[in-house]
C-alpha positions, -999 to 999 in steps of 0.1 A, spaced: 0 0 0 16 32 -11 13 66 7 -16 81 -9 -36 47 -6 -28 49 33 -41 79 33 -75 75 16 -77 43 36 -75 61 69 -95 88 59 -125 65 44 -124 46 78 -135 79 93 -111 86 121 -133 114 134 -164 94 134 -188 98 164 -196 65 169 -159 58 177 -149 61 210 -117 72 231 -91 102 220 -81 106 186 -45 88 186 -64 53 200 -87 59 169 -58 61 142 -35 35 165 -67 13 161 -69 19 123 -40 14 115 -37 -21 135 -65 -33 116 -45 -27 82 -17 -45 97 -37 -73 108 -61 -76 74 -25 -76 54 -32 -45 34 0 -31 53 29 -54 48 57 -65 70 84 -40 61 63 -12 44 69 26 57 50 45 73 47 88 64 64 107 88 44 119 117 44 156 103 32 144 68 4 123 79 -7 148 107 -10 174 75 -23 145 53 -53 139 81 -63 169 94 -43 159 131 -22 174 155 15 157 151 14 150 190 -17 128 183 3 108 148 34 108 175 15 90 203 -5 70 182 31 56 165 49 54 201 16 28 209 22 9 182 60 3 185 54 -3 226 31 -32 209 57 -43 187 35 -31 157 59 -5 141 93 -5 141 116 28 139 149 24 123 177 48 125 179 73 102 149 57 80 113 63 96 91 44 111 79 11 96 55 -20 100 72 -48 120 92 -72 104 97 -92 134 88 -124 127 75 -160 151 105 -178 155 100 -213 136 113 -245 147 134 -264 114 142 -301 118 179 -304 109 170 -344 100 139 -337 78 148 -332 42 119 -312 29 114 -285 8 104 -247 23 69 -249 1 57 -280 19 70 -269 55 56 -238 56 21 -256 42 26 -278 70 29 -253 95 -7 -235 76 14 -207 57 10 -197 24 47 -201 2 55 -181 -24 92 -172 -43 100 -146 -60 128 -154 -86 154 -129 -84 177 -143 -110 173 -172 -133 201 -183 -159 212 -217 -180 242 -219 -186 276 -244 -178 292 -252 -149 321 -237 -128 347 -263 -120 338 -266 -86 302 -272 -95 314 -297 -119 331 -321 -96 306 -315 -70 276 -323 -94 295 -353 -114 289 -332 -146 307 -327 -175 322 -292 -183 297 -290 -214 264 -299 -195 242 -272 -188 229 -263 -150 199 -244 -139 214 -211 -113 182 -205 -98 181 -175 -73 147 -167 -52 134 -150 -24 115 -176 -3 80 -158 12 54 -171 39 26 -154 44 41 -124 24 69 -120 47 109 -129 34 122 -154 55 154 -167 32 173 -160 -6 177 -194 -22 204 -201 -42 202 -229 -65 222 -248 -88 205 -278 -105 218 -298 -135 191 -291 -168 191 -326 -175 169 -334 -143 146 -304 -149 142 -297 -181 146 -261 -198 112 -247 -184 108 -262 -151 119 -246 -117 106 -210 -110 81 -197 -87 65 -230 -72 84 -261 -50 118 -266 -72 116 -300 -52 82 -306 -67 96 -299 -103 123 -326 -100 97 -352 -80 77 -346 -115 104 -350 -135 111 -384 -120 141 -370 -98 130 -366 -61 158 -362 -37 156 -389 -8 188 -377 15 212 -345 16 242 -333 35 234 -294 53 262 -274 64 250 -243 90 270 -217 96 267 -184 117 265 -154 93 257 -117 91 239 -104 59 255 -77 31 235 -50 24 220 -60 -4 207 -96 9 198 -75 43 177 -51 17 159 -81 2 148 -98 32 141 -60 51 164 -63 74 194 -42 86 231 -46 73 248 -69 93 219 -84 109 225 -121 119 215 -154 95 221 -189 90 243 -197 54 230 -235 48 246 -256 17 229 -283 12 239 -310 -16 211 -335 -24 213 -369 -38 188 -393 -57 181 -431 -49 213 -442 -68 235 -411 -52 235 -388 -78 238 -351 -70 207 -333 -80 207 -303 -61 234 -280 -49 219 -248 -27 233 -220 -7 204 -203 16 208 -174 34 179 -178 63 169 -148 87 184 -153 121 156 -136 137 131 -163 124 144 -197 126 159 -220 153 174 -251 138 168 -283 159 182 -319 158 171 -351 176 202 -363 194 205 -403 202 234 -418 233 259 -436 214 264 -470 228 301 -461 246 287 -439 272 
């Protein structure tokens, strides 16, 4: 929702309207809470200053001030140095199994979230000599480089980075649905991987794409994933926000203890 949407949104919900009760800031805290909570204001998405929305509606800037200081005392808003004032992007942390190979589609479905990628970059073309050992490809076979921002509920939660050989996709498949899903209908499921996690902090530009500060923390996990008969079919470097995810793994006593 851009600014001059906000604006006619707040002004048709009639923030002076006498059958609404209590001062004028709990009336436009209120409003704008139920355009948080209805989605039409996105995780992320700023807010006017409080001197151009007290012009915009007709209010004293005390009343936009006290109404914003509410909301960011809820954990609403969001102020960021130097920036303005924005929706929250805090997120519910999530618990990941570290022994579950699924793909982020189907676990946020499972957890009754709505997936969605954006593709940020999608090329065919051959493979580095790193990816070629790692893939068991020749230097000549094309790979899929398959870059997206992962989405639940409209909020970013991780940039995928994907490299899958064309021959177990085909030229058209992988894009904004389950990559996963593409190879399972290409007759290619993965059935195990190897993860590696490690502690990171985020550029500016990945920070920018998941709406988060520079430097704030994340989780870098490469995964490699193998069919039935050990072939590599998926090599994937994910950069997951630190603020949403706790990785978790079932530990079993080994016998010489």
């Amino acid at each position: 929702m851009d600014r001059t949407s906000l604006i006619a949104e707040l002004n048709g919900r009639g923030l002076r309207n006498a059958a609404l009760t209590g001062p004028l800031y709990k009336r436009l805290a209120q409003t704008l809470t139920g355009l948080i909570q209805e989605g039409l204001l996105k995780p992320g998405t700023a807010l006017p200053g409080e001197r151009d929305l007290a012009e915009a509606l007709k209010l004293g800037r005390v009343t936009v001030r006290t109404a914003y200081r509410d909301l960011m005392a809820s954990g609403a808003l969001e102020s960021r140095h130097g920036s303005g004032t924005f929706v929250s992007s805090k997120v519910e942390r999530m618990e990941q199994s570290l022994w579950r190979l699924s793909s982020f589609s189907a676990d946020m479905r499972s957890r009754g979230r709505q997936p969605a990628a954006k593709i940020l970059s999608r090329t065919v073309n051959t493979p580095s000599p790193d990816e070629s050992f790692l893939l068991g490809l020749g230097g000549d076979e094309p790979v899929l480089r398959l870059d997206r921002l992962r989405l639940a509920d409209g909020l970013p939660l991780a940039i995928e980075r994907a490299v899958v050989p064309i021959k177990f996709l085909g030229d058209d498949a992988g894009g904004e649905g389950s990559l996963y899903d593409a190879l399972t209908a290409n007759g290619h499921r993965p059935v195990r991987a190897l993860q590696r996690l490690t502690a990171v902090t985020l550029d500016p530009s990945s920070a920018a794409i998941l709406n988060v500060d520079a430097g704030a923390p994340a989780l870098l996990i490469e995964r490699v994933s193998r069919l039935e008969d050990q072939r590599v079919v998926e090599y994937t470097r994910s950069h997951y926000r630190g603020d949403a995810y706790d990785f978790v793994a079932e530990l079993r006593i080994g016998d010489d203890l």
